[in-house]
C-alpha positions as CSV (number, residue, x, y, z in Angstrom):
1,X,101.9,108.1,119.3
2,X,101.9,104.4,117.7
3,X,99.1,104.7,115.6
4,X,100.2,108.3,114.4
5,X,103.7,106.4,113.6
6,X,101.6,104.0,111.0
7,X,99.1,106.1,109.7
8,X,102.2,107.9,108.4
9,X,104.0,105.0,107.5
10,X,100.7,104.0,105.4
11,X,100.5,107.4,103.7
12,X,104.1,107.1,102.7
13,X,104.0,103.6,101.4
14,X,100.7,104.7,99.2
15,X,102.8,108.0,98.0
16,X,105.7,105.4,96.9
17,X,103.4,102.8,95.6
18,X,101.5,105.7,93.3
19,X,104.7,108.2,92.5
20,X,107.3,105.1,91.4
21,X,105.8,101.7,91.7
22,X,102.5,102.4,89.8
23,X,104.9,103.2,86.7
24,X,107.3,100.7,86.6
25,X,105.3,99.1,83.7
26,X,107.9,96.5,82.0
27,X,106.6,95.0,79.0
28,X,102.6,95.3,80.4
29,X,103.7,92.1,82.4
30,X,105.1,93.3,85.9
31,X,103.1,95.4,88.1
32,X,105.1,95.6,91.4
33,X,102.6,96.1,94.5
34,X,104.9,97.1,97.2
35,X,102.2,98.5,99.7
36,X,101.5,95.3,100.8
37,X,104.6,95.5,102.8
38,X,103.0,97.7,105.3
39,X,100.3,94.9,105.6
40,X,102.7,92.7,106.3
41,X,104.8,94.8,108.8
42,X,101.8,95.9,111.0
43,X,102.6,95.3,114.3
44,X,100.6,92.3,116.3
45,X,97.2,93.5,116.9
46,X,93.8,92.9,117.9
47,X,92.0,91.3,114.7
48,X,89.5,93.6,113.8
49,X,92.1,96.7,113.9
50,X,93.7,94.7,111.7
51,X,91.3,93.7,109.1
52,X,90.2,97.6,109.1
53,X,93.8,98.6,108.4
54,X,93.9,96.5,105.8
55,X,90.2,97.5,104.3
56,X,91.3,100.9,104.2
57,X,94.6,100.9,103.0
58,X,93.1,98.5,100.0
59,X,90.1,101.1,99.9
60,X,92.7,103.8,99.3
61,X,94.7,102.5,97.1
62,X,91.1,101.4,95.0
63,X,90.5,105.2,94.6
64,X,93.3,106.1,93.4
65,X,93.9,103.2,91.2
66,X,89.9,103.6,89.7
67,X,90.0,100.2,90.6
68,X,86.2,98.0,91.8
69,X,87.5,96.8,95.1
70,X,90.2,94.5,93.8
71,X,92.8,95.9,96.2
72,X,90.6,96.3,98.9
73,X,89.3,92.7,98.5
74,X,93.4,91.5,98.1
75,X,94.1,93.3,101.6
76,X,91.1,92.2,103.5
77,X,92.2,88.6,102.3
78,X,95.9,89.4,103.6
79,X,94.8,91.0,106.7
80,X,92.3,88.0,107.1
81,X,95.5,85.5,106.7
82,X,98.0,87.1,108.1
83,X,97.6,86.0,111.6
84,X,96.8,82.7,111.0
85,X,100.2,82.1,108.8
86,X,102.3,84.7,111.4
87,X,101.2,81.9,113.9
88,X,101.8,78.7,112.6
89,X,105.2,80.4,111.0
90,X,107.0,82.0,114.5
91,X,107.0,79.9,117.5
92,X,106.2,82.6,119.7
93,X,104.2,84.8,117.3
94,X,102.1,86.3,120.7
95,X,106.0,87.6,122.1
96,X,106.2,89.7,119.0
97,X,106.4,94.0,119.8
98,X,106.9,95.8,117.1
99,X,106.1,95.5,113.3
100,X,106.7,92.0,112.1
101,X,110.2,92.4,110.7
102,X,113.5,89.9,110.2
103,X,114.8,91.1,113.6
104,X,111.2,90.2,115.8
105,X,110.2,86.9,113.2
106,X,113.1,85.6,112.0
107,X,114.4,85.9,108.8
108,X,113.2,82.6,107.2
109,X,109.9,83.0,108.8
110,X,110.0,86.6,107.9
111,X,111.1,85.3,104.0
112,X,108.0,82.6,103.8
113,X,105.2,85.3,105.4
114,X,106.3,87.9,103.0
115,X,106.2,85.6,99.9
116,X,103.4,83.8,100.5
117,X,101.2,87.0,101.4
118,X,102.8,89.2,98.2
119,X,101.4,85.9,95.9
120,X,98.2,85.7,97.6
121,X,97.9,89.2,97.1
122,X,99.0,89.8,93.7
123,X,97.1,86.6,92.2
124,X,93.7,87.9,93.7
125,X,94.3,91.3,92.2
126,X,95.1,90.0,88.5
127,X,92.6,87.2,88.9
128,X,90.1,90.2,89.5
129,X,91.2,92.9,87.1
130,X,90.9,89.7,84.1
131,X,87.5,89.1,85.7
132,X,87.7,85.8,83.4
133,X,89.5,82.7,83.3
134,X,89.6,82.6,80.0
135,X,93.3,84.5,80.7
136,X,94.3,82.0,83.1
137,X,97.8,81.7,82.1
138,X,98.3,85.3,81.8
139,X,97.1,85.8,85.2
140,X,99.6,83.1,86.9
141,X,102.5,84.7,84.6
142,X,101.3,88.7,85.8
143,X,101.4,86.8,89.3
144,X,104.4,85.1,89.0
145,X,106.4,88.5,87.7
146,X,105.1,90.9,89.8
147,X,105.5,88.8,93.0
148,X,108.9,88.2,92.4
149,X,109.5,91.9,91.3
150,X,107.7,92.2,95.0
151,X,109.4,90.4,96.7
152,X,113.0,91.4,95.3
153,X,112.0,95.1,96.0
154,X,111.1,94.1,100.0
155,X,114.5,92.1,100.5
156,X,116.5,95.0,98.9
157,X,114.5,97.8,101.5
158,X,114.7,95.1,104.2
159,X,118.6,95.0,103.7
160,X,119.0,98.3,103.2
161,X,116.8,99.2,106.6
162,X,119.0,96.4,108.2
163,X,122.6,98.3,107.3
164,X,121.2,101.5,108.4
């Protein structure tokens, strides 16, 4: 029953990110990835399940961007580092049941995981859609929006889960 619970909770964070997100287009300058919230929610897990979880949510989102494996490189990369940072961030990271979340992480933990992983994320996806660093700037200011478009998005559905 868990994993039917997040393969639906991936399918609907897809449908949002290609019905709304993928068309919020502000000045060709913010690009708002919010599907990497499920990424960052997964529940503790055994590595591999979650470095395929990540390929395939980043292979998905690839084919329906037309994209060359820039989303499912960024999300292999997250899945990759999540862990590692979820570790060093929360005390007692191996306590955590449940999807990594204010209430099981802490909130400041929670606040540093989700930014660091949303600017990991977004900065390998520009730096490999410019495929050239001759854009350099361009790709740290497309970062620098988009993350904190991100990130702002996640806080506001992170209060509003929390008041519900």
């Amino acid at each position: 029953m868990k994993w039917v619970r997040i393969i639906v909770a991936a399918l609907l964070m897809l449908f949002l990110q290609t019905a709304v997100f993928n068309n919020l287009h502000t000045f060709g300058l913010c690009h708002p990835f919010v599907y990497v919230l499920f990424l960052i929610c997964l529940p503790v897990m055994p590595r591999w399940a979650e470095q395929l979880t990540g390929l395939a949510i980043g292979f998905l989102m690839d084919c329906i961007c037309s994209s060359p494996g820039i989303h499912m490189a960024a999300c292999a990369a997250v899945s990759w580092l999540k862990p590692l940072l979820l570790s060093r961030m929360v005390q007692e990271s191996g306590r955590i049941v449940g999807p990594i979340v204010p209430q099981t992480a802490g909130v400041l933990p929670f606040v540093r995981l989700t930014t660091i992983l949303t600017v990991m994320h977004h900065l390998m996806v520009f730096a490999l859609d410019a495929w050239s660093w001759n854009l350099w700037y361009w790709v740290l200011l497309e970062t620098a929006v988009s993350s904190a478009v991100t990130v702002g998005i996640v806080f506001v559905y992170g209060f509003l889960l929390r008041r519900s």
